[in-house]
C-alpha positions in Angstrom: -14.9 6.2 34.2 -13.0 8.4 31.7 -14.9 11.2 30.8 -15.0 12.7 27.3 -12.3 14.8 27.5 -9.6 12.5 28.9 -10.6 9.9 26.1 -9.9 12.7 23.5 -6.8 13.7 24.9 -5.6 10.1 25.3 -6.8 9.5 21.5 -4.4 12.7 20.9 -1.4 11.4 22.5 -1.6 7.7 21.0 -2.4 9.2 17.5 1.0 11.2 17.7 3.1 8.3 18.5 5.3 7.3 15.5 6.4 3.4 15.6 9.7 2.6 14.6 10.0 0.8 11.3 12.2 -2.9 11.4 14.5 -3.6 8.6 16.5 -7.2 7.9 20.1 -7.4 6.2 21.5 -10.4 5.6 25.2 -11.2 5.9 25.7 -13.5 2.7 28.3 -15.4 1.1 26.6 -15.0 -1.8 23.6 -13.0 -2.9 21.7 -11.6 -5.7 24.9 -9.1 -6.2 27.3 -11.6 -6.3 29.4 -13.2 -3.2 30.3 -11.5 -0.1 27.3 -8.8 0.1 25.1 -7.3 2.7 21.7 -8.2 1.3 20.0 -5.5 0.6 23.1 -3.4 0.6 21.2 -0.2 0.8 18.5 0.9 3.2 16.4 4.2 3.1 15.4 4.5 6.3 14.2 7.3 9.1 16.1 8.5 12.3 14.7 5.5 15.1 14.2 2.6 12.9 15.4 -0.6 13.3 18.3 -2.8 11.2 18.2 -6.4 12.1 21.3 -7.7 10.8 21.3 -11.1 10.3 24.3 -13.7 10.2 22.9 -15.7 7.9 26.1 -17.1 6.8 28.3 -17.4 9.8 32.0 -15.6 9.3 30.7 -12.4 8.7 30.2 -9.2 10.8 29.1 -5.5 10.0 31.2 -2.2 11.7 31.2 1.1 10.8 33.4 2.8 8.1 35.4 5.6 9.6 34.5 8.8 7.7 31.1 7.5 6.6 29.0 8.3 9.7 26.9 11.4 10.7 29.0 13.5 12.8 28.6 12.9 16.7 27.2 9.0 16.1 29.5 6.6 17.2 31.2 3.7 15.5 30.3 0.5 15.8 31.5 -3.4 15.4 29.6 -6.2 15.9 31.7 -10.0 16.5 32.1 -12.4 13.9 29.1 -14.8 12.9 26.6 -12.9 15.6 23.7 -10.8 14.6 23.5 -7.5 15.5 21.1 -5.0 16.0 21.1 -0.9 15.3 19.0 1.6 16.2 19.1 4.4 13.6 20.3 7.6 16.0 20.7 10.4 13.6 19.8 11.7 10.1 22.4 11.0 7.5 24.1 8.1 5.1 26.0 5.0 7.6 28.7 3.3 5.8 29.3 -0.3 6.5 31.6 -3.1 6.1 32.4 -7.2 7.0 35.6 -6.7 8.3 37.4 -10.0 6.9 35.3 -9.3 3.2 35.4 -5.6 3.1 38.4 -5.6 -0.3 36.2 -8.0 -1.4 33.4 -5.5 -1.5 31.2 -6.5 1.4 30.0 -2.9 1.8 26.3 -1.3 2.2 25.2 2.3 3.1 22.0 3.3 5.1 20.7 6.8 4.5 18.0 8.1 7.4 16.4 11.2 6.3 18.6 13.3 4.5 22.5 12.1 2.5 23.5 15.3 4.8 27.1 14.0 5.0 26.7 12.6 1.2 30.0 14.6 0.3 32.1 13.4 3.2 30.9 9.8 2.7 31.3 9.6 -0.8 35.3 11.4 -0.6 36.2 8.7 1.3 38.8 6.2 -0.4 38.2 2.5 -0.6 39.6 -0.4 -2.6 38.8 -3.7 -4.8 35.5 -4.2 -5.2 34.2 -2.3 -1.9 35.2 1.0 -4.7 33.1 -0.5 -7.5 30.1 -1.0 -4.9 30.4 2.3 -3.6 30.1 3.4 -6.4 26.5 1.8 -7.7 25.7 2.8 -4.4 26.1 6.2 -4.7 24.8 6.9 -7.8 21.6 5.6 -7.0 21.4 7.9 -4.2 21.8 10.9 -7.1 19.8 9.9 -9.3 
């Protein structure tokens, strides 16, 4: 039998325990945005959250942009047509791409916490329609 102490102090621990939010983006030939988007193609989330990506049209993938990470996380690259799943590690904005659809601006950024890498990110140089994406992308984040 717990007495009333342990009870509190086990009420103490459980109430300090923060769950991990789950997010869904879809992989989409064609979207609300247009064709070839990530769906929604940006995510505010918090440092141990959940994305789900989800092939739902088969013939996409999502990787990492080089530049357009929070220094120390890795980059990463999921196969072709396969969902993938990524566990936020670090505070700061994640920019992603479809591999085979990136110039044709299959792009999305995640921001947990802080933009703390906001200038970095948004320095780095993209093409076709991944630049005009960016862009919208971006300045919502200012605003």
């Amino acid at each position: 039998m717990l007495t009333k102490p342990y009870i509190f102090l086990c009420c103490m621990f459980i109430g300090n325990v923060t769950l991990a939010e789950n997010f869904e983006v879809k992989m989409l030939n064609r979207g609300l945005s247009g064709s070839m988007v990530f769906e929604p193609n940006f995510l505010k989330v918090n440092v141990g959250d959940i994305i789900y990506f989800k092939s739902t049209d088969k013939g996409h993938n999502v990787e990492s942009i080089k530049g357009m990470l929070p220094i120390g996380v890795q980059k990463f690259k999921s196969k072709i047509s396969d969902d993938f799943v990524f566990t936020v590690p670090k505070e700061g904005l994640y920019g992603i791409k479809c591999t085979p659809h990136y110039m044709m601006g299959m792009v999305g950024l995640i921001q947990a916490g802080s933009a703390s890498n906001f200038e970095d990110s948004a320095r780095v140089k993209h093409r076709g329609k991944a630049k005009k994406r960016f862009k919208k992308i971006f300045n919502q984040i200012s605003q």
